[in-house]
C-alpha positions, 0 to 999 in steps of 0.5 A, a space after each residue: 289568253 295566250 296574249 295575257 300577261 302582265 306589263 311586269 314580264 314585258 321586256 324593253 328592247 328599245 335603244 332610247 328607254 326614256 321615250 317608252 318612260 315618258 308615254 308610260 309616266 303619261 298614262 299610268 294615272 288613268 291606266 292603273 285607275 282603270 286596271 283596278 276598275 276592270 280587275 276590282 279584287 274580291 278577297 277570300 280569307 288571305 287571297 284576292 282575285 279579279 272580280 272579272 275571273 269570278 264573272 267568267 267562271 259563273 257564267 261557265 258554270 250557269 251554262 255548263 248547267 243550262 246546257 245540260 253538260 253540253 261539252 261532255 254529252 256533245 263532245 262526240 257530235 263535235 267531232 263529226 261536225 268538225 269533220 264535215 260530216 253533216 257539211 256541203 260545200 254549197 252551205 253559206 260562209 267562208 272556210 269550213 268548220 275546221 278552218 274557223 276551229 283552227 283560226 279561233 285556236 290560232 287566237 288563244 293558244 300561245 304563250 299563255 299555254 306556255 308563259 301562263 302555266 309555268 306561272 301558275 304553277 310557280 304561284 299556286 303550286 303543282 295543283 294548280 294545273 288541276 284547277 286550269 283543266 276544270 276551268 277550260 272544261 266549264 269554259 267550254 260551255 261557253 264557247 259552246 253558246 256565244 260561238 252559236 249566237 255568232 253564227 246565227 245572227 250573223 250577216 253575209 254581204 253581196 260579196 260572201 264576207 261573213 260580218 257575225 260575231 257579238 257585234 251583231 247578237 249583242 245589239 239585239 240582245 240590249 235591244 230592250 234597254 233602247 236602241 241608242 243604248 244597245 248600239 252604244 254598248 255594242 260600240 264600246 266593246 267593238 273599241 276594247 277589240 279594236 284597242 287589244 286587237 292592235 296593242 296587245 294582239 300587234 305590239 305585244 305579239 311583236 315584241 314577245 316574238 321578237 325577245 324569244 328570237 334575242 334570248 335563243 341568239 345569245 342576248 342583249 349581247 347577240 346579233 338581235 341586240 341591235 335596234 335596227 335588227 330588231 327594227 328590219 324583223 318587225 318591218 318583216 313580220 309587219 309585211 307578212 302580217 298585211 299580206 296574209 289579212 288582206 285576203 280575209 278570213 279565207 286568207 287566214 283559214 289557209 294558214 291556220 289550219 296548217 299552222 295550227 295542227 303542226 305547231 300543236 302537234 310539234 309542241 305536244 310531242 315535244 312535251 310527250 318525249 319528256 314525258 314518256 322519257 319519264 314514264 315511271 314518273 308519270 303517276 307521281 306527278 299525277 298524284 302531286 297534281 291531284 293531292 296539291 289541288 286539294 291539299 296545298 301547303 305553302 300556298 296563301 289560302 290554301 285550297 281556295 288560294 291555289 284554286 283561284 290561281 288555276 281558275 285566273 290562269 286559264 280565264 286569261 289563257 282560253 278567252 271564254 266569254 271575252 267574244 272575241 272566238 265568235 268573230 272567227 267562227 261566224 265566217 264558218 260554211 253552214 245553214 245550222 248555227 249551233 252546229 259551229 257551237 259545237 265545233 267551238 268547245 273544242 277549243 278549250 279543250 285542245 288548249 287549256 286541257 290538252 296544251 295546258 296540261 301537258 306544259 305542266 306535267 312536263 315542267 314538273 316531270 323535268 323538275 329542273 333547277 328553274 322550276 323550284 327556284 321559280 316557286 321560291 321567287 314568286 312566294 317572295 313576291 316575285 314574277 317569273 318567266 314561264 317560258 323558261 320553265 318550259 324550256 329549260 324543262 325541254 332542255 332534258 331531251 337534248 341542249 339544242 331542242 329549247 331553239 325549236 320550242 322558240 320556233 314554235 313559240 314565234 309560230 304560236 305569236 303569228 298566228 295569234 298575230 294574224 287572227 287578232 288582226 281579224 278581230 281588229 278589223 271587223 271591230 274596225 268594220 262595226 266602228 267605221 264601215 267596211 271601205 277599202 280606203 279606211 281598211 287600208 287605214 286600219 291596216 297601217 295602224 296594226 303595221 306601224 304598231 308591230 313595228 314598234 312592237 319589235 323595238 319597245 315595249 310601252 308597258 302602260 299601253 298594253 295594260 290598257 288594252 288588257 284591261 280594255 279586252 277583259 271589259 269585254 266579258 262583262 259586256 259579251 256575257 250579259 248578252 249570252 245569258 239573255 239570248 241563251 235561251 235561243 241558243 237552247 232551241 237552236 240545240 234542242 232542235 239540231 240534236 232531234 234532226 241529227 237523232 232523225 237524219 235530218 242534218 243535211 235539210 233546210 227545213 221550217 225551223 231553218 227558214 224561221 229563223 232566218 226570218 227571225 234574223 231578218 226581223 231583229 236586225 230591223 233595228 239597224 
């Protein structure tokens, strides 16, 4: 996840420490209690990991299953539908099918696809960039089924807002345990969205935003050194922030999906001219890739160890599973929802497979200093610094390119910014109504937590909200195996119109399952 990263890496900026002391000491008690709850270890011979890790990863691995395949058999569908080819501009929703990908992307590539994998390969070595692609190409399944479920039982009000996402499959799904049950269940995911949505999607986006904007302008000791400049950058990035989600998810559509595709692109040209720069080179990373996934030396736990940190990386660097994607592609403009599921396992595509592969071949093409020494730090016991890696990595082209991967790094925690803004909000919506006067109040939260953000870092208040995100998955996809089923009649259905020509009609099948929606939403 591209706002996954431990309380460990968080830099304080804030010119009177002792406050961000003080809140921490308050809450590390119940915060590491509940840390250690949500990230339970299992261990495995002489490495441990996340029980939340091997949640994810079944589940992609059932689905991938279940589905037949589905990312690899309906790859070639997915890119006609984000396309528009079986689109109309009268279809219902509120952006395309390319601005609900790119808003969705928006979320989840980031400094997880940068920080993350210079850690993971520190960690497990080379080969674990192996084990992130295989995990981004089973999480694409499940993207593929809980971004349908999104859509399909999602609802539009008078005035074309699109309310969708698993705030409204999951209460049908626990529906059979009771209603109070299932709105309960419902209710405390909505409040992990909302507490990430403002901690780890406000704060931590600030305060990230505003440490690579001090290192690239000399420091501590630098312009951005002091507290009031730092300060007047988070009122800035505040305001910008109210400006473009007062507008919705129309407002954020038109600035992802210019965003996105430049800063990715900008950022994967980057990693091609150190690789193309080293072409000859090429193979032999490859092959260190491909042999130091299956016969690692120095990693604890060998294969399994190196394995694990690949599958924990991406896990935290794609959000699949965690439903926070389906919020974003329940607003998109269609009347067939599994059609937006496809458009959805593009998404850990482009950035676990696409992104995250090519910071990796291009950290160990460069094999800067940094990098080994990295390795040597983290097998001490150790963190490090991702994002150094891939700089000092870009460092090769030319000394003053590290300042455009900063740009491009703040571009990448805006827009992570704004679209976790969204998902606050509607998780807000489900919790509080939607009335402009507790909107306006939600907004001023997320405002003054980005400004403090900017200036400190309260490392304990952002575990939590990690902790509380990743609480998310075992909720969200206990709801997906139960409705999975719907989503394969849904894909059975959609493929046999497509094969006959049928996409572009509102049929039976159609109005029946409007009619079904209409029927398990009664509970309300």
């Amino acid at each position: 996840m591209s706002t996954f990263v431990s309380a460990a890496t968080l830099l304080p900026l804030a010119a009177n420490a002792s406050i961000e002391e003080k809140v921490d000491g308050i809450l590390a008690p119940f915060v590491d209690r509940f840390e250690t709850v949500i990230f339970y270890p299992i261990s495995i011979g002489a490495v441990s990991f996340p029980i939340v890790v091997a949640w994810l990863i079944i589940a992609a691995c059932v689905f991938t299953i279940y589905f037949g395949f589905i990312q690899f058999r309906g790859f070639g569908v997915a890119l006609e539908v984000v396309r528009g080819k079986f689109s109309s501009k009268d279809d219902p929703g509120e952006v395309t099918h390319f601005q609900a990908l790119s808003s969705a992307v928006s979320g989840t590539v980031g400094l997880g696809n940068i920080a993350g994998v210079g850690a993971a390969i520190a960690m497990g070595g080379p080969g674990a960039a192996f084990w992130m692609v295989v995990a981004g190409i089973l999480g694409m399944a499940t993207k593929f089924v809980e971004c349908t479920l999104g859509v399909k039982y999602r609802e539009i009000d008078q005035d074309g807002v699109v309310h969708g996402g698993p705030f409204k499959y999951l209460p049908i799904a626990f529906k059979f345990l009771s209603r109070p049950v299932a709105k309960a269940l419902t209710g405390v995911f909505a409040i992990a969205i909302l507490l990430f949505g403002v901690a780890g999607g406000g704060m931590f986006q600030a305060n990230q935003t505003v440490v690579q904007l001090q290192n690239s302008a000399g420091g501590a000791d630098g312009p951005l050194g002091d507290g009031m400049v730092r300060l007047f950058i988070g009122i800035g990035i505040a305001l910008l922030v109210g400006l473009v989600i007062i507008g919705g998810i129309k407002s954020i559509g038109k600035v992802t999906d210019k965003l996105v595709p430049g800063m990715a692109i900008f950022y994967v040209v980057s990693c091609l001219i150190v690789i193309l720069g080293n072409i000859g080179f090429v193979p032999t990373a490859i092959g260190i890739i491909i042999s130091g996934a299956f016969s690692p030396e120095g990693i604890a736990g060998g294969v399994v160890g190196v394995m694990i940190v690949g599958f924990q990386r991406s896990a935290f660097s794609n959000e699949a599973g965690i439903g926070s994607a389906p919020i974003a592609h329940s607003a998109v403009k269609t009347r067939r929802p599994v059609s937006e599921g496809f458009v959805a396992l593009l998404e850990p595509f482009l950035d676990t497979v696409i992104v995250c592969l090519m910071t990796a071949l291009t950290i160990i093409i460069a094999n800067q200093p940094s990098y080994s020494e990295a390795i040597e730090e983290t097998a001490a016991g150790g963190s490090v610094d991702g994002v150094t890696l891939a700089s000092d990595a870009f460092s090769t082209i030319t000394g003053w390119w590290p300042i455009l991967l900063t740009v491009a790094v703040v571009l990448f925690a805006f827009s992570t910014l704004i679209t976790w803004a969204y998902y606050g909000e509607k998780a807000w919506h489900f919790l509080f109504g939607r009335r402009k006067s507790t909107d306006l109040v939600y907004r001023l939260i997320l405002m003054a937590f980005i400004v403090i953000g900017s200036v400190a870092s309260f490392g304990k208040v952002i575990a939590f909200a990690d902790a509380a995100l990743f609480m998310c998955a075992f909720i969200n996809i206990l709801g997906l195996y139960i409705l999975m089923p719907v989503v394969k009649r849904e894909m059975k259905q959609y493929l046999a119109d497509r094969k006959h020509g049928k996409l572009y009609e509102l049929g039976a099948e159609d109005e029946a399952h409007l009619e079904e929606i209409r029927q398990d939403q009664g509970l309300k």
